[in-house]
N, C-alpha and C positions, 0 to 999 in steps of 0.2 A: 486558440491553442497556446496564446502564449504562459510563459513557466512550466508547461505541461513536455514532457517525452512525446516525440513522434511515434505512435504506436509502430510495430513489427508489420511490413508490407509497406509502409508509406517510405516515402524522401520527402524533405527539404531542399525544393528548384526556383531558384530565382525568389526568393519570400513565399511561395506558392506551397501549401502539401498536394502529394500527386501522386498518387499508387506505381508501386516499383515492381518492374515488371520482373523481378524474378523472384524478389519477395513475396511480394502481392500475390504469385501464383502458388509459391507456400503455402501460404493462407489459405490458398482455394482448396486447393489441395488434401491440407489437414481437417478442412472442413466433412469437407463431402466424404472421407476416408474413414473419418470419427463415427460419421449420420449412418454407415454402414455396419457399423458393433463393433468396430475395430478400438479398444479400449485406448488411452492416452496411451501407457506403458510397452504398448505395442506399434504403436504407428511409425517408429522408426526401421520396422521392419516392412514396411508397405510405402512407406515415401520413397524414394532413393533423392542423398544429397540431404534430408529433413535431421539436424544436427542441434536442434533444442532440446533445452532441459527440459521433464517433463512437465514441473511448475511453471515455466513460462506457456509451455501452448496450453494447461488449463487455464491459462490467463487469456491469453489468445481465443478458443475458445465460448469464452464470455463477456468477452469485450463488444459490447453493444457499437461502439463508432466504426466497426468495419460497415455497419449499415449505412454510413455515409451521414452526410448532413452539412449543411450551408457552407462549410468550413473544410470538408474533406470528405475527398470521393468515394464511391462504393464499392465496395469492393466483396464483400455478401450479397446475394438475393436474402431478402425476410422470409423468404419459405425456406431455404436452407437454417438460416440462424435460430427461428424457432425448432424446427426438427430437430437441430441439434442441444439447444436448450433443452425437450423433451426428454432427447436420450440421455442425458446428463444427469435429469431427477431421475429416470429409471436406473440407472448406472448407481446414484447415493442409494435408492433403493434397495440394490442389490447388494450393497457391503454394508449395510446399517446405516449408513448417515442420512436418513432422510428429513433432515431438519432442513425446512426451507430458506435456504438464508435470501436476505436480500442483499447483503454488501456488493455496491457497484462504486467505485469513489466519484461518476457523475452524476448518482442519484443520490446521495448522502449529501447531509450535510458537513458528517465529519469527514467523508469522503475516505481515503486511505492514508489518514495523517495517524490510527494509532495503532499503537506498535506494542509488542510484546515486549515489556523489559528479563524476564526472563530466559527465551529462545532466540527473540528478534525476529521472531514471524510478523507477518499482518494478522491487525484482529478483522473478523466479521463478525459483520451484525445477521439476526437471526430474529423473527419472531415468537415469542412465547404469548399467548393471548394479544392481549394489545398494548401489550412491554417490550419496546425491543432490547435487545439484550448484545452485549459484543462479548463475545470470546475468543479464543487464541486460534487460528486457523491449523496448528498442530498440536489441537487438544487430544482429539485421535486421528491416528494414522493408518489404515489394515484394519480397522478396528479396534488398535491397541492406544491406551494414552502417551500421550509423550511431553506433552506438556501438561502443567496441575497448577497454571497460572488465574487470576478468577477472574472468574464473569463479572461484566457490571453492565449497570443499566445505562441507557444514553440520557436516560434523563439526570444521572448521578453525575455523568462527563460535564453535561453542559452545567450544571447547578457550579461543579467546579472551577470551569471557565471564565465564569460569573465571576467568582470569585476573585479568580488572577488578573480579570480585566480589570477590578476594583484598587486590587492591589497594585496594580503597574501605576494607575494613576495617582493611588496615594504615595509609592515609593518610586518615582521616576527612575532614581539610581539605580534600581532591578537590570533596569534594561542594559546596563553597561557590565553587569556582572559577567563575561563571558572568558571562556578559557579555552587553554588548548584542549584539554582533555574532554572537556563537553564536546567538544566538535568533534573529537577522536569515537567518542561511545556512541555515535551514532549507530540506530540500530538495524539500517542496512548493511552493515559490515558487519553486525557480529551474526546476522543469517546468514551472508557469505562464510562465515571462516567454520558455523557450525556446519555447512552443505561442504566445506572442503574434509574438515576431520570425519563430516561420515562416509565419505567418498572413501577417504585414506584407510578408512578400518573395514572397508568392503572389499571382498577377494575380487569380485566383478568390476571393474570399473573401465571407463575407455580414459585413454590420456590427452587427448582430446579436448574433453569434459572438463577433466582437470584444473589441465591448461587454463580453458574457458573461464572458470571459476576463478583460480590467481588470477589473471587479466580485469574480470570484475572488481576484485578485491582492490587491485592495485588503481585501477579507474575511479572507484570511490574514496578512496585516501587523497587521488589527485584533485576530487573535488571539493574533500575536505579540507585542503589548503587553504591558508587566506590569502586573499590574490586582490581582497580591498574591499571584497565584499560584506565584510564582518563592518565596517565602519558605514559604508554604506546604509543594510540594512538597518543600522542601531541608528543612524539619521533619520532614516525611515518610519520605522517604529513611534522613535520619540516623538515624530511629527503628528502621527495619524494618531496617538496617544493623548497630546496635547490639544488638539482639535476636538475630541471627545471628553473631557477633561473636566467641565461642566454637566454632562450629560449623566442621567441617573442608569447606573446601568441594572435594571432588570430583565432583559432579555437576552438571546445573542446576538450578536451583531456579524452577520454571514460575510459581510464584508472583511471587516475587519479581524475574523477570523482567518479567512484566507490570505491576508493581507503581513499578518503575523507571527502567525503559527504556522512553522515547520512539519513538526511530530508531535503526537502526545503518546506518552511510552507510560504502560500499567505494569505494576507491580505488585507478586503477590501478597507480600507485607500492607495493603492496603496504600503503597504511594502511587500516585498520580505527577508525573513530572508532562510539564507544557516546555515545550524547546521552542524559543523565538529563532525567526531564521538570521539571526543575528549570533545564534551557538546559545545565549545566554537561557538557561535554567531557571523554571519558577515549579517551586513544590506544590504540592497541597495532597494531603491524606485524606478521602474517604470514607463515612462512618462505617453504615449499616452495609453488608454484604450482600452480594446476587448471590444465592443458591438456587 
């Protein structure tokens, strides 16, 4: 698990992860409560004390590692998690989304590094034939669009990838290009501030919620501070860079994807920006378009 968030339900004891016993029972909780038709939007009328956003327990949800594994304990039955898998594709069903997406960030190999430059949503990926395809996760919402940022293929990400990995090795100096403001536009904060302003323009809202949301907001600003890590990872980088350096790059390198790459943020001008976890920005534009 390491670099990885402790999913919602677990602690951090002693190096150990280990199911929290009042989180954990969340969990149970929202499971079994959902697998009975009680839609997301509604479950905090049926939980008492259940105080998450509704985007976080659809995350929750479909998070496959409450089923446990070498690493961290179970905290689901697999008869419970498929049921509720089930009811979930009957539920897109039921509002028109039944596009079967597959995004899981541990079954991906892009996993959840790319981002909406547009909203700041997470993309998912989705099968169309035997093309998978990533699009904006608030392309529709209710049925209605909200985002018109565009689709592209994963085959189109990775050709680009290719690309940047070529170009870091031909221009080492890339790597050191980093700045405040890269670090600032990260695009987890610009979905927190756009979930705060529509919060703010809803007559309904708890304060609470709010709250919650600034406290996030202000939590990842504190992570975007440099506190030595920016020098760090650009040691890092340059290192696993250089090592590779000789080597032809025609495919990806899963490692060293993970190893370097932050976020990739799509844009609907057709840019493609690759964020090293170093802050530092490498472009590349996109030809031919997913329709």
């Amino acid at each position: 698990m390491s670099g990885k968030r402790i999913p919602y339900g677990y602690q951090l004891k002693d190096g150990i992860i280990e199911a929290d016993e009042e989180t954990g029972q969340m969990v149970q909780e929202i499971f079994e409560t959902y697998s009975r038709g009680i839609p997301v939007a509604r479950l905090k009328d049926h939980i008492q004390g259940l105080k998450l956003h509704r985007t976080k327990i659809s995350d929750i949800l479909r998070d496959i590692r409450y089923l446990g594994d070498e690493n961290i304990p179970k905290i689901i039955e697999k008869d419970l998690f498929e049921a509720v898998q089930q009811r979930r594709k009957e539920r897109l069903k039921e509002i028109g989304k039944e596009k079967s997406y597959l995004y899981h960030k541990d079954t991906f190999m892009l996993g959840d590094k790319i981002k909406c430059g547009e909203c700041g949503s997470d993309y998912h990926c989705y099968k169309h034939g035997s093309t998978q395809i990533w699009d904006c996760s608030r392309r529709l919402v209710k049925g209605r669009v909200t985002c018109r940022n565009q689709r592209i293929q994963e085959e189109q990400i990775i050709n680009l990838l290719t690309k940047v990995i070529k170009k870091l090795k031909k221009q080492p100096a890339l790597i050191r290009k980093v700045t405040i403001e890269s670090r600032k536009n990260n695009s987890r904060i610009k979905a927190v501030e756009r979930e705060i302003e529509m919060m703010k323009n809803s007559q309904n809202y708890a304060v609470d919620d709010l709250l919650r949301l600034i406290y996030k907001k202000a939590s990842l600003q504190y992570e975007l501070s440099d506190d030595g890590s920016v020098e760090y990872y650009t040691k890092k980088i340059e290192k696993l860079i250089q090592q590779r350096k000789n080597e032809e790059t025609t495919e990806p390198d899963t490692d060293l994807l993970d190893a370097i790459i932050k976020n990739i943020v799509i844009y609907q001008d057709g840019r493609v920006q690759f964020i090293l976890k170093n802050g530092a920005i490498v472009e590349e534009k996109e030809g031919e378009r997913y329709e």
